[in-house]
C-alpha positions in Angstrom: 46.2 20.8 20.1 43.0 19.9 18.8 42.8 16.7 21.1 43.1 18.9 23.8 40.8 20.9 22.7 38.4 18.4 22.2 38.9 17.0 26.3 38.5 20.6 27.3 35.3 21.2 25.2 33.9 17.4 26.9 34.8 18.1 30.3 34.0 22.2 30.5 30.1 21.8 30.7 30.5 19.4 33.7 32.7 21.9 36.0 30.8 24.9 38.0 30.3 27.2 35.1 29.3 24.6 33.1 26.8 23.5 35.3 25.5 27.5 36.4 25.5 27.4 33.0 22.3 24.2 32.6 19.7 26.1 35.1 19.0 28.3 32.1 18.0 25.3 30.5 13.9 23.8 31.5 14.7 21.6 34.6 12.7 18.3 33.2 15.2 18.8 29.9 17.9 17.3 32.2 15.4 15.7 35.3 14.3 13.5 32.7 17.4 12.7 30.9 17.7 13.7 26.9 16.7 9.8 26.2 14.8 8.7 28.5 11.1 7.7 27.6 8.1 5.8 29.5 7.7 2.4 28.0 4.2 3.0 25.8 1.1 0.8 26.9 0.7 -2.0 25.0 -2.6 -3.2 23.5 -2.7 -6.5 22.0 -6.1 -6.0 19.9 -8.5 -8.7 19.9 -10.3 -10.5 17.4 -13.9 -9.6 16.9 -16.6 -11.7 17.3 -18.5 -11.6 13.9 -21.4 -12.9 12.1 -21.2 -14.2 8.4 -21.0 -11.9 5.5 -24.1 -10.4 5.0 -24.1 -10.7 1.1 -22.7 -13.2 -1.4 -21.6 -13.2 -5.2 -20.8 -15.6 -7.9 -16.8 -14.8 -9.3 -14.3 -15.7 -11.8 -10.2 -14.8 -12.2 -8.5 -13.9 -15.7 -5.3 -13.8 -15.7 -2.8 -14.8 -12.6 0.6 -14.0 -13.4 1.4 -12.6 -10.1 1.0 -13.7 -6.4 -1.3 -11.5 -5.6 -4.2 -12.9 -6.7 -4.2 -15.4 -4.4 -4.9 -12.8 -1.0 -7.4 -10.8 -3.9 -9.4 -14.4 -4.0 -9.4 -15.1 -0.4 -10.3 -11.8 0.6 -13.4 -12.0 -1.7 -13.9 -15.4 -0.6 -14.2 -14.6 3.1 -16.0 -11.4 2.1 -18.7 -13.6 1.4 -17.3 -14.5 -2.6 -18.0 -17.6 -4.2 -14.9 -18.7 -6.7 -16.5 -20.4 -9.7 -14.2 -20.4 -12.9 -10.1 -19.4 -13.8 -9.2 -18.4 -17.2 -4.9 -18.8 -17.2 -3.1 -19.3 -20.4 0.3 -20.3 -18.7 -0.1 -24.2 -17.6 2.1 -23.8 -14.8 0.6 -21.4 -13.2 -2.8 -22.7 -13.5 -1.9 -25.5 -12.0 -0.7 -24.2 -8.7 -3.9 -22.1 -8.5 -6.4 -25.3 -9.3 -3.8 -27.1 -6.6 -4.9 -24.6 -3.7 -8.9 -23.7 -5.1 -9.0 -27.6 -6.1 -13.1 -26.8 -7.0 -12.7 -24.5 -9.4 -14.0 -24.6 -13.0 -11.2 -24.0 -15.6 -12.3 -22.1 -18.4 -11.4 -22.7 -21.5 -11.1 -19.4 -22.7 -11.6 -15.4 -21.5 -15.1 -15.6 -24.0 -16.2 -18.0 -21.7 -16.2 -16.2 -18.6 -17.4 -12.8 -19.8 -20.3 -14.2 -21.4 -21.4 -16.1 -18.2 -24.1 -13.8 -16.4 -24.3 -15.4 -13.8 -20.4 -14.7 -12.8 -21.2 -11.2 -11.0 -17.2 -10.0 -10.6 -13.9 -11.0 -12.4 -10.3 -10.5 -10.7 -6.9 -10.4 -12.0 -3.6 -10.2 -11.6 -2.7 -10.5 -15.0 0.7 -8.6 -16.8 0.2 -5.1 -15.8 -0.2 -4.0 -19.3 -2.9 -6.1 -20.1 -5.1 -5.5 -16.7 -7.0 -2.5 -17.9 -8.0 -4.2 -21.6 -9.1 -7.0 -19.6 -11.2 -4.5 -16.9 -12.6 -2.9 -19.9 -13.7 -6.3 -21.7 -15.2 -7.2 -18.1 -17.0 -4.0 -17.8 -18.6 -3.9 -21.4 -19.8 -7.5 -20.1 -21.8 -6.5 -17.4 -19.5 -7.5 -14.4 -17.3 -5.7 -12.2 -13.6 -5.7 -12.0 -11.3 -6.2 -9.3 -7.3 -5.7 -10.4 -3.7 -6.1 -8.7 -1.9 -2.7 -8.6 -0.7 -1.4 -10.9 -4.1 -1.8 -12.0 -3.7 1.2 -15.2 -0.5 1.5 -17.1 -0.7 4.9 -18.9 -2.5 7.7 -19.2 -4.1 6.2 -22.3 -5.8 3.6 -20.5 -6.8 5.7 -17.8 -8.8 8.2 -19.7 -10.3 5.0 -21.6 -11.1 3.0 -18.3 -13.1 6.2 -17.0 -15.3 6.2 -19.8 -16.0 3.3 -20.1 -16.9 3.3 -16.1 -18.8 5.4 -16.7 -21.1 4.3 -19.5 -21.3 0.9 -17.9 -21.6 2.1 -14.3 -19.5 -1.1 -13.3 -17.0 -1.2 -9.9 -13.4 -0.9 -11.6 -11.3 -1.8 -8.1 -8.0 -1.6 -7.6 -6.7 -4.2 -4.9 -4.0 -1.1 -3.1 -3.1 -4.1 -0.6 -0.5 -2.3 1.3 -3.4 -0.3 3.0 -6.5 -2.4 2.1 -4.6 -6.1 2.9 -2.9 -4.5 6.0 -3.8 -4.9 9.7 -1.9 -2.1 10.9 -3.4 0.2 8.3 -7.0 -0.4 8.8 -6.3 0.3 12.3 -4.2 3.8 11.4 -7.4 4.5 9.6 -9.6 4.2 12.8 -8.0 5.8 14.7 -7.7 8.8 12.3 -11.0 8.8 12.0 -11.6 9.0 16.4 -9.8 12.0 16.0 -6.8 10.4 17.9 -3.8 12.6 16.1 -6.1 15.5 15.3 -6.3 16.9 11.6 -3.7 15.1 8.9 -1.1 17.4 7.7 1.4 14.9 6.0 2.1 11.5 5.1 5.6 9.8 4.7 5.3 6.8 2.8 8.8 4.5 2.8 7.9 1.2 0.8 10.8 -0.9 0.1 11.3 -4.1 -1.1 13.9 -7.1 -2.4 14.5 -8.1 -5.3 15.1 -11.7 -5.9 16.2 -11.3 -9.5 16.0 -14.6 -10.5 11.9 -15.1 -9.3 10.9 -12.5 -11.3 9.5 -13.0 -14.6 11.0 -11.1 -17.7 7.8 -8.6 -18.2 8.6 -7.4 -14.9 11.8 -5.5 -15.4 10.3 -3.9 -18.5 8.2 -1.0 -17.8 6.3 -0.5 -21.1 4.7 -4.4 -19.5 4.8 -3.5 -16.0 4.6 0.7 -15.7 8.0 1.8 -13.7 8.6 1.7 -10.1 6.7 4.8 -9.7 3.6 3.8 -11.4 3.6 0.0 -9.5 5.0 0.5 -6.0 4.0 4.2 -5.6 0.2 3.3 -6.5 0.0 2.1 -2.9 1.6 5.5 -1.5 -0.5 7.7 -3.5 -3.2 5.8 -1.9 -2.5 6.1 1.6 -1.6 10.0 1.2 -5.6 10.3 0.2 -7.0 8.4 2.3 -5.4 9.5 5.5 -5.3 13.2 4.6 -8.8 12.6 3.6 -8.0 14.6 0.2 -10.4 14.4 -3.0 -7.4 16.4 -5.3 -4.2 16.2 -5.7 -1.2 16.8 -7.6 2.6 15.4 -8.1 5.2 18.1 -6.8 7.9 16.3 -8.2 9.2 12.9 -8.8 12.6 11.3 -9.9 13.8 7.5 -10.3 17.4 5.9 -11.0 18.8 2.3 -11.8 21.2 2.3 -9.0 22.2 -1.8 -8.9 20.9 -3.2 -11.9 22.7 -2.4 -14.8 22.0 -5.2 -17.0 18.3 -4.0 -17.1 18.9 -0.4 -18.5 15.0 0.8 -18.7 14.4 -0.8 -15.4 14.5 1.9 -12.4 14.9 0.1 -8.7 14.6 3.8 -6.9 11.8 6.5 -7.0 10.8 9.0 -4.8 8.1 11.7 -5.2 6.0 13.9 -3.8 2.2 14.8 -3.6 0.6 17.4 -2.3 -3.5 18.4 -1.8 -4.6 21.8 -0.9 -4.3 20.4 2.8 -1.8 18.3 3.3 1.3 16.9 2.2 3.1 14.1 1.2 6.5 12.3 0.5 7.0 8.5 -1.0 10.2 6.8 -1.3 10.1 3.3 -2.6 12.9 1.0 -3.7 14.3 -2.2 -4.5 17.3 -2.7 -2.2 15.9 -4.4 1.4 18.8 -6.4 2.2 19.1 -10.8 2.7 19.9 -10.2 6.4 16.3 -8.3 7.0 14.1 -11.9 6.9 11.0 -10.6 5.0 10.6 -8.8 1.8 10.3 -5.2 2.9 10.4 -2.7 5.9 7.6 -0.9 5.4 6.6 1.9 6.7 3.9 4.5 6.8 4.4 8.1 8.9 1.3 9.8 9.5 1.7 13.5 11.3 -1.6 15.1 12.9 -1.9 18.3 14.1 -2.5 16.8 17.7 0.1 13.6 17.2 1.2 11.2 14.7 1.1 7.5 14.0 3.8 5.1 12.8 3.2 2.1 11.6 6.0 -0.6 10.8 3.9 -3.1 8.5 5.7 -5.8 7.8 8.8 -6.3 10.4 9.9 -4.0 13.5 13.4 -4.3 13.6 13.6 -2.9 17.2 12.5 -6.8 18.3 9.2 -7.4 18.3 7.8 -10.4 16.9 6.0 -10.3 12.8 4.3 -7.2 11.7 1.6 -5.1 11.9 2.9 -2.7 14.1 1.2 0.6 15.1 3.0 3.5 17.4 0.7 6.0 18.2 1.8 9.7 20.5 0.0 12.7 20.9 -1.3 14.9 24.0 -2.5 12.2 25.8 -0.4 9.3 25.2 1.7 7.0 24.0 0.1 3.8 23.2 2.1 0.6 21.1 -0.6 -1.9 18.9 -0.4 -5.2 18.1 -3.0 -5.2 15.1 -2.3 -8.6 13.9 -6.2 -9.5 14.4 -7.6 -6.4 13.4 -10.3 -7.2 11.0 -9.6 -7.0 7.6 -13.1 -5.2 5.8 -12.3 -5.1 1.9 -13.4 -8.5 0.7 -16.4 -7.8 2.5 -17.4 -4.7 1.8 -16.4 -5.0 -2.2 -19.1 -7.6 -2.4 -21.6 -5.6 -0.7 -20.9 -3.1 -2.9 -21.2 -5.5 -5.7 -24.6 -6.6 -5.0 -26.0 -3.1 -3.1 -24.3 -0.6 -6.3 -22.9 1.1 -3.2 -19.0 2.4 -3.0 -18.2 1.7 0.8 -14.9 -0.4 0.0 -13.3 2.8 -1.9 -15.0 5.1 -4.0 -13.9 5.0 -7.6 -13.3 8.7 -7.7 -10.7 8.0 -5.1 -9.1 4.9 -7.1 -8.7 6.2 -10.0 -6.8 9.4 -8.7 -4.8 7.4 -6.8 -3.7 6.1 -9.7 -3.6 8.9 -11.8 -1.2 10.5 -9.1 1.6 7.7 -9.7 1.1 7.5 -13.1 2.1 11.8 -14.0 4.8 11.0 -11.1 6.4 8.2 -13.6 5.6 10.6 -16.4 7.4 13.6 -15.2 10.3 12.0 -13.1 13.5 13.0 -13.7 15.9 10.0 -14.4 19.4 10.3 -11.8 22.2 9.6 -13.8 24.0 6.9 -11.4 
């Protein structure tokens, strides 16, 4: 009986009634067809044409135990950086650094940098937990300070990096590279700022990523070394959601994480999700450790931005739908629907850091904004409620 009920229900709408029925439906509802779309104009942006940086400083590294210190020197480096000395105490890692910046001075010690005025800026990527000692040190020498996320582990640190920013009035920077190292999300931040979705109401931030248990060095599945999923991964969210919604204040709504596949690391959490809010806008971060083998990168990222005149998506990093690599910008709203390539969209951070180094200016990020990005994830991994799973 249900069967038939089923094949009467499917074939009804399509007899006479069925049909007298769909007129009191809007005509273009069916004209158009429920999935049927225009194929959005594509832009393939163009590289600029640009002269040299304008500004050049003298820098150092302390500290390199993760990858990312290699995109942190070369942004600085074609931002008009000069690398002059590494301070490493593990061999092999040292060694593959020296092996791509073959020119560079190896220090013999951290003493030996700091006290070296005429090293304007130090970078690092060391363990997590020892990133905002080492900012401090670098500070109370006179330099500025340019740190991998998660760039401040607790609370703690926070309230002792902020003081001592202030007394020194040094650039504390923290290298948010899914925005600042992104093509696709310089170019989401232009447009924004044309006015090309209207007024920013909400941000959905999805940042996943894979594993690869056996790369990964023992500090990072232990968050008092390495600050919680939240804290690391969601530093980049929190970012995005104030910068795109332009806010100067914000606060967690809520925030939970769970170990769903890795048992054998019981204080390690491979899920989080949270969300922010500021007193005009909203925003919701989900962020995990589960992209799968088949997927051919490490992460489908992806950034939802909703205006009150359209929205942007961006897929960062793959676009699963068929087009070739990343940086991937969809953008709808009364107008149009337009499709980016942003793969040459110029990257301004390096650049712009060391003008900001040498002019005492803040046009890079200001450091109210980085340190409350910050902040943000860290009272989200403070307050999240841990799934039992």
């Amino acid at each position: 009986m249900e069967s038939n009920r089923r094949n009467f229900l499917k074939h009804s709408f399509a007899s006479a009634s069925g049909l007298a029925a769909a007129t009191m439906f809007p005509g273009d509802l069916f004209g158009q067809g429920l999935h049927s779309t225009n194929r959005p104009e594509e832009i393939i942006i163009q590289q600029e044409k640009r002269s040299g940086p304008k500004e050049s400083i003298r820098f150092s590294v302390i500290g390199i135990n993760h990858s990312h210190i290699y995109g942190m020197v070369d942004s600085l480096i074609d931002g008009g950086g000069q690398l002059v000395g590494i301070y490493c105490k593990e061999p092999n890692l040292l060694a593959d650094f020296t092996k791509r910046y073959p020119k560079v001075k190896v220090a013999t010690s951290e003493t030996e940098i700091l006290e070296d005025n005429s090293i304007q800026l130090v970078a690092s990527s060391a363990i997590p937990i020892e990133r905002a000692p080492i900012g401090i040190r670098v500070m109370e020498s006179g330099k500025d300070f340019m740190t991998d996320k998660p760039g401040i582990l607790t609370l703690a640190q926070l309230k002792e990096v902020k003081k001592v920013q202030k007394k020194t009035n040094r650039i504390y920077s923290i290298v948010y590279s899914e925005r600042l190292g992104n093509p696709a999300s310089v170019k989401a931040g232009e447009l924004i700022l044309s006015g090309a979705i209207g007024k920013v109401i909400q941000t959905i931030g999805m940042g996943p990523h894979q594993m690869r248990p056996k790369s990964r060095p023992d500090w990072f599945f232990d968050p008092e070394k390495a600050g919680g999923i939240l804290c690391d991964i969601g530093s980049h969210q929190c970012d995005q959601f104030l910068f795109y919604t332009n806010s100067r204040e914000a606060e967690v709504s809520f925030s939970q994480i769970g170990n769903f596949g890795n048992p054998q690391y019981p204080k390690y959490c491979d899920f989080g999700d949270m969300s922010v809010r500021s007193p005009h806008a909203t925003g919701y971060i989900r962020i995990d450790w589960f992209t799968p083998n088949g997927l051919g990168t490490w992460g489908d990222g992806r950034t939802f931005i909703l205006g009150t005149e359209g929205y942007i998506e961006m897929r960062k990093y793959i676009d699963i739908a068929g087009r070739k690599g990343g940086n991937h910008l969809f953008l709808v709203n009364q107008k149009e629907t337009k499709y980016y390539d942003c793969t040459q969209v110029y990257m301004p951070y390096g650049e712009q850091l060391v003008s900001d180094v040498v002019n005492r200016t803040q046009t890079a990020m200001s450091q109210d904004h980085c340190f409350l990005a910050t902040e943000l994830a860290l009272n989200a991994q403070k307050i999240a409620y841990r799934l039992n799973v």
